[in-house]
C-alpha positions as CSV (number, residue, x, y, z in Angstrom):
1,X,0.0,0.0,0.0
2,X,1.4,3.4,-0.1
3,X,2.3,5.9,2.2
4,X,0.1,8.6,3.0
5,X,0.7,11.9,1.5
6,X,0.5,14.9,3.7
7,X,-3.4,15.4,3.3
8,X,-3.7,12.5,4.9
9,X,-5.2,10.4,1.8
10,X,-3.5,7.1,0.9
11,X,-2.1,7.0,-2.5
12,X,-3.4,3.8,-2.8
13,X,-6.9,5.2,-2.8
14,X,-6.2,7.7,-5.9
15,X,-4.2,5.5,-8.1
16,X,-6.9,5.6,-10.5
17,X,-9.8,8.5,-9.9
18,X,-12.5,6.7,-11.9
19,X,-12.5,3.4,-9.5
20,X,-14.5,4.1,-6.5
21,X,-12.1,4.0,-3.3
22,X,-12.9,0.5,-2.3
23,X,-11.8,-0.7,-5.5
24,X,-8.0,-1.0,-3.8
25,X,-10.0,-4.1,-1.7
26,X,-10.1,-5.8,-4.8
27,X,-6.5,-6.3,-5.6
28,X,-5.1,-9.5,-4.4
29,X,-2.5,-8.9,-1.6
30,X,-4.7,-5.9,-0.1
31,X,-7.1,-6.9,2.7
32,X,-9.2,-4.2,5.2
33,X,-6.9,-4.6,8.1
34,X,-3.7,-4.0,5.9
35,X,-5.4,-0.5,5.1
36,X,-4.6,2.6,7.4
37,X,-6.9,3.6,10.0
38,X,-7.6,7.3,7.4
39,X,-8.0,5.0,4.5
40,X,-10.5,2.3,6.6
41,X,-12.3,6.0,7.4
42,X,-12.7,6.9,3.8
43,X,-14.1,3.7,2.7
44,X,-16.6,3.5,5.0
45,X,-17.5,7.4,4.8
46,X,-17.7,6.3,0.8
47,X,-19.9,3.6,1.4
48,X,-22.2,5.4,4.0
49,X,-24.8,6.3,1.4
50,X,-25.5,3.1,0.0
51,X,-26.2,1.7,3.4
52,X,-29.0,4.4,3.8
53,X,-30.4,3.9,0.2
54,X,-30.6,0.3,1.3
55,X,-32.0,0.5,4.9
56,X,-34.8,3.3,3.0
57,X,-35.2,0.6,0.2
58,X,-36.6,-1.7,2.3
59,X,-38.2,0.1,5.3
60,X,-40.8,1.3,2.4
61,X,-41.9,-2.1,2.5
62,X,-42.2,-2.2,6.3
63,X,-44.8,-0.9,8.9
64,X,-44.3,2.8,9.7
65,X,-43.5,2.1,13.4
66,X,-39.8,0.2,12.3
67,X,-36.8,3.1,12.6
68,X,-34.8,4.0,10.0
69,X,-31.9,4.3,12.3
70,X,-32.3,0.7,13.7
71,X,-31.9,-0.5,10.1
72,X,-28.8,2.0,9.0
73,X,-27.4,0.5,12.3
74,X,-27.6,-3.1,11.4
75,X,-26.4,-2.4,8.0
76,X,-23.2,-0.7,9.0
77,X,-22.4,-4.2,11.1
78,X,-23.3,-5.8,7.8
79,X,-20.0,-3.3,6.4
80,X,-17.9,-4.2,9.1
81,X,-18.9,-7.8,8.3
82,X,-18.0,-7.8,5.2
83,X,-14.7,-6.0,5.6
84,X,-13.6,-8.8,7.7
85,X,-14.6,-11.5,5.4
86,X,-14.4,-10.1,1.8
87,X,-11.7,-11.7,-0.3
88,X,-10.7,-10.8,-4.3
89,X,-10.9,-14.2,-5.2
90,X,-14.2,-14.4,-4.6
91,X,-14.6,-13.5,-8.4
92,X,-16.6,-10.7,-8.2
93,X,-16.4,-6.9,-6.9
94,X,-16.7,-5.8,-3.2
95,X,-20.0,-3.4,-3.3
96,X,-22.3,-6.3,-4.7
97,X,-20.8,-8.3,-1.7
98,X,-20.8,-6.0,0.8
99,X,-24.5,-4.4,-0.3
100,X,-26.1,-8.4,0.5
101,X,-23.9,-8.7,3.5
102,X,-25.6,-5.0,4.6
103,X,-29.4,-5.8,3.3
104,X,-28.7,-9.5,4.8
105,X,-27.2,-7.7,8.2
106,X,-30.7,-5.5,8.3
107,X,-33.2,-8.7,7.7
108,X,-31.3,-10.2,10.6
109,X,-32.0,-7.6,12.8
110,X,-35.7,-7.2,12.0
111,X,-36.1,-10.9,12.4
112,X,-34.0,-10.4,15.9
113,X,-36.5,-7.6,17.2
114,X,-39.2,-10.0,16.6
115,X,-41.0,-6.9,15.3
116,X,-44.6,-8.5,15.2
117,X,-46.1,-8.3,18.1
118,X,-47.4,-11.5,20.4
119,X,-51.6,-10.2,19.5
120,X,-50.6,-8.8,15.9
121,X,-49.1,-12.4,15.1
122,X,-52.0,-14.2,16.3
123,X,-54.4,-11.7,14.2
124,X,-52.6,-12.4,11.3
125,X,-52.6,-16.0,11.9
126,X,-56.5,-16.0,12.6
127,X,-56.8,-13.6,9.5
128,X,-55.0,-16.1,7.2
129,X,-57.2,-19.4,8.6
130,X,-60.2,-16.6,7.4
131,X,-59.3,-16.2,4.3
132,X,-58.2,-19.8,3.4
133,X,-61.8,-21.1,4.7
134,X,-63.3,-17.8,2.4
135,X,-61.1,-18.8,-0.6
136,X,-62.5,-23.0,-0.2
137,X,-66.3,-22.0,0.3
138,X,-66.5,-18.9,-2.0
139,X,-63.9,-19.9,-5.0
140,X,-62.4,-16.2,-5.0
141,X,-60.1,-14.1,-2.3
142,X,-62.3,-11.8,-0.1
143,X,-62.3,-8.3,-0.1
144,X,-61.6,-5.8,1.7
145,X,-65.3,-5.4,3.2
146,X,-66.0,-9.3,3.1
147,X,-63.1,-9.7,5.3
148,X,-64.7,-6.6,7.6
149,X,-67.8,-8.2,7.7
150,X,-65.7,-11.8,8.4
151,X,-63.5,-11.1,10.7
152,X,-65.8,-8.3,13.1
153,X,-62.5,-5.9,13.2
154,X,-62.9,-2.4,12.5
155,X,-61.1,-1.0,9.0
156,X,-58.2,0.1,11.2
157,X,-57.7,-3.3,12.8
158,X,-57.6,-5.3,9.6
159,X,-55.4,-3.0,7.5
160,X,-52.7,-3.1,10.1
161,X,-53.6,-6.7,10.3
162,X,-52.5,-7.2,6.4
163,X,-50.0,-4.6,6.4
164,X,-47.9,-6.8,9.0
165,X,-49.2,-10.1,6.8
166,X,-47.7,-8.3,3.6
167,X,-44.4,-7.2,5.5
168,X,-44.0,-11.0,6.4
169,X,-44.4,-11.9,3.3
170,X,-41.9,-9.3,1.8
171,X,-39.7,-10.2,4.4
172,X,-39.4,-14.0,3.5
173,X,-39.4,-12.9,0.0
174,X,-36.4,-10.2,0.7
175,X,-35.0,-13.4,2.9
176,X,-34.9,-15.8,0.5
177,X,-33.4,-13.3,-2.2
178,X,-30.2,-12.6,0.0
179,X,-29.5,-16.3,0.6
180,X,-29.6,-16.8,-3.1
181,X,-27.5,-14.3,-3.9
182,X,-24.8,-14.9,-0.6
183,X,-24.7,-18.6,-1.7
184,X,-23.5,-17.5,-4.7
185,X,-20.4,-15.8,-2.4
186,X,-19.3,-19.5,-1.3
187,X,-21.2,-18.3,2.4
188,X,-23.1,-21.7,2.6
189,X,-20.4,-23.9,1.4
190,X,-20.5,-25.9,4.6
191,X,-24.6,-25.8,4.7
192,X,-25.4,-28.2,2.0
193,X,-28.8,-29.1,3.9
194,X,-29.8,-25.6,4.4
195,X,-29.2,-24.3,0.9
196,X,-30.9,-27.2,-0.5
197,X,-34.3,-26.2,1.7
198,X,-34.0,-22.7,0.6
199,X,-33.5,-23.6,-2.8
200,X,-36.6,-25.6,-2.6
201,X,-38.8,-23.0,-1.2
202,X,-37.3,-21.0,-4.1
203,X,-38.4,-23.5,-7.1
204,X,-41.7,-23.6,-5.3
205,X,-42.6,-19.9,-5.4
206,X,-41.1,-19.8,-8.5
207,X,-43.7,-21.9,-9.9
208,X,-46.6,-20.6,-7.5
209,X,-45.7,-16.9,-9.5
210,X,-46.0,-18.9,-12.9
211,X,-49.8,-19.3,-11.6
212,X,-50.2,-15.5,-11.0
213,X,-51.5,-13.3,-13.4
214,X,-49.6,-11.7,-16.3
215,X,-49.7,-8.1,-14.9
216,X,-48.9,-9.4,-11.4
217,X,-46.0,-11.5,-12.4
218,X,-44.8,-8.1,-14.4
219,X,-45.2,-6.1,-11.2
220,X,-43.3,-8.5,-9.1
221,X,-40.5,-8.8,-11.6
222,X,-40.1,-5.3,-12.1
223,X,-40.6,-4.2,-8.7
224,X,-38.1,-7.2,-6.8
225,X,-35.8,-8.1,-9.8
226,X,-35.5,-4.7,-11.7
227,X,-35.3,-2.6,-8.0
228,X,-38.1,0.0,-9.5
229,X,-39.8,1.6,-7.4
230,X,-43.6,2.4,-6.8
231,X,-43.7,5.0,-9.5
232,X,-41.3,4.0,-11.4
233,X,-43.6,0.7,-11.9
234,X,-46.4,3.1,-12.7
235,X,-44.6,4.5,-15.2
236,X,-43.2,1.4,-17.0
237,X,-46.8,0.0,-17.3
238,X,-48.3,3.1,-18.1
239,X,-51.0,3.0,-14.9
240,X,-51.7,4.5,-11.9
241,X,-49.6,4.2,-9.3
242,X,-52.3,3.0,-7.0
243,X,-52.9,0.1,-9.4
244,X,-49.6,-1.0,-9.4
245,X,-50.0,-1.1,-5.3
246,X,-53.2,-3.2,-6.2
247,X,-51.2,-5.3,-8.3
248,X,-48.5,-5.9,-5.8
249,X,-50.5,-6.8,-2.8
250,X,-52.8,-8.9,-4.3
251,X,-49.8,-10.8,-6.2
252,X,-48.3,-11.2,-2.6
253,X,-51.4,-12.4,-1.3
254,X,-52.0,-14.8,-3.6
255,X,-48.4,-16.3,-3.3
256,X,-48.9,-16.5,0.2
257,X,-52.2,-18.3,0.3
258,X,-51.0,-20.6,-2.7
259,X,-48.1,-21.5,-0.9
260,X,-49.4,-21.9,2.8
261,X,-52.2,-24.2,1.0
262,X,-50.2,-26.2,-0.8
263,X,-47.0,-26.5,1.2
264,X,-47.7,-25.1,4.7
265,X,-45.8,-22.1,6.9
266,X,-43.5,-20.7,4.4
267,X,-41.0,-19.9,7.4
């Protein structure tokens, strides 16, 4: 590495002013703990805003109660983490490995603060054991006033009752997204059982979304593999963007009840 000029910046980190200043992690030979404490300080000052845009990312899909700061937190371990662990022969560059170890570090921590609360999870378990017995007697999902009418809660009770269900779902969705991509990173080398049950639950939704409609399985693409958000949706399918919320939940929904039905908890 070389020495550190009198401004206190590391040559190695302006060798080449087009590479982003992590890029010196890359090179064989260089690891985080060879780097000096000003340089350490500059790439984690660099990668500061990423963290954010990933905590905000997903906190839009989470109820409004969850803290921002709780999330940046978690994700900055999920830095640290992968400062520690990153190595260049890993065959691919450090910001897509340290942005899953920072979105994987922030699921963690949601699942940690057991976020749903003891009467909010039995709500949406009663909630769910509603619609299934709707869905077999009926032949179609309920509504939003059959389920009022159903269930006896007031409109305030049962949207936070589904906005919890949906932020499961997303959750295990989000869940199973970052193991996919961290197997990838040799992490589960040594847990051939457990990538084998995630990969399961993965061919399984993937052919539950097959079942979905053609709009709904556009949404879900755009919005989970694309990274487009709300509006951005909107504006690729040329509708509202309170359809394309329409679309989302009830493609979530279905999934959820498809997959509960057919192959029980998907936890």
């Amino acid at each position: 590495m070389g020495t550190s000029s009198s401004s206190g910046r590391s040559s190695s980190l302006r060798n080449n002013a087009a590479e982003p200043v992590w890029s010196v992690l890359e090179q064989t030979g260089t690891s985080f703990s060879s780097l000096s404490p000003a340089d350490k300080d500059r790439i984690a000052r660099a990668f500061a805003p990423r963290i954010k845009a990933s905590a905000l990312h997903l906190k839009a899909k989470l109820p409004a109660h969850i803290e921002l700061s709780d999330l940046i937190s978690a994700g900055t371990l999920g830095l640290m983490e992968a400062f520690g662990k990153f190595r260049p022969d890993l065959g691919i560059r450090f910001d897509t490995f340290a942005d899953n170890r920072i979105r994987g570090a922030m699921l963690d921590e949601l699942r940690r603060m057991d976020w749903l609360s003891r009467g909010l999870r039995q709500k949406i378990k009663k909630l769910e054991q509603v619609i299934r017995e709707f869905e077999q007697e009926n032949g179609h999902a309920p509504s939003r006033n059959e389920l009022l009418e159903v269930t006896g809660q007031d409109r305030l009770e049962l949207e936070t009752t589904l906005e919890a269900l949906n932020s499961q779902i997303i959750l295990s969705l989000e869940a199973i997204q970052d193991h996919g991509e961290q197997a990838g990173e040799g992490r589960n080398h040594q847990e051939p059982f457990a990538s084998a049950a995630f990969q399961d639950i993965i061919d399984k939704l993937g052919h539950l979304i097959d079942r979905l409609g053609e709009r709904e399985k556009l949404v879900l693409s755009l919005y989970y593999t694309e990274e487009l958000n709300m509006k951005e949706v909107a504006s690729a399918l040329d509708i509202t963007e309170g359809r394309v919320s329409q679309l989302h939940s009830q493609a979530l929904g279905k999934l959820k009840h498809m997959f509960m039905r057919e192959y029980g908890d998907i936890n």
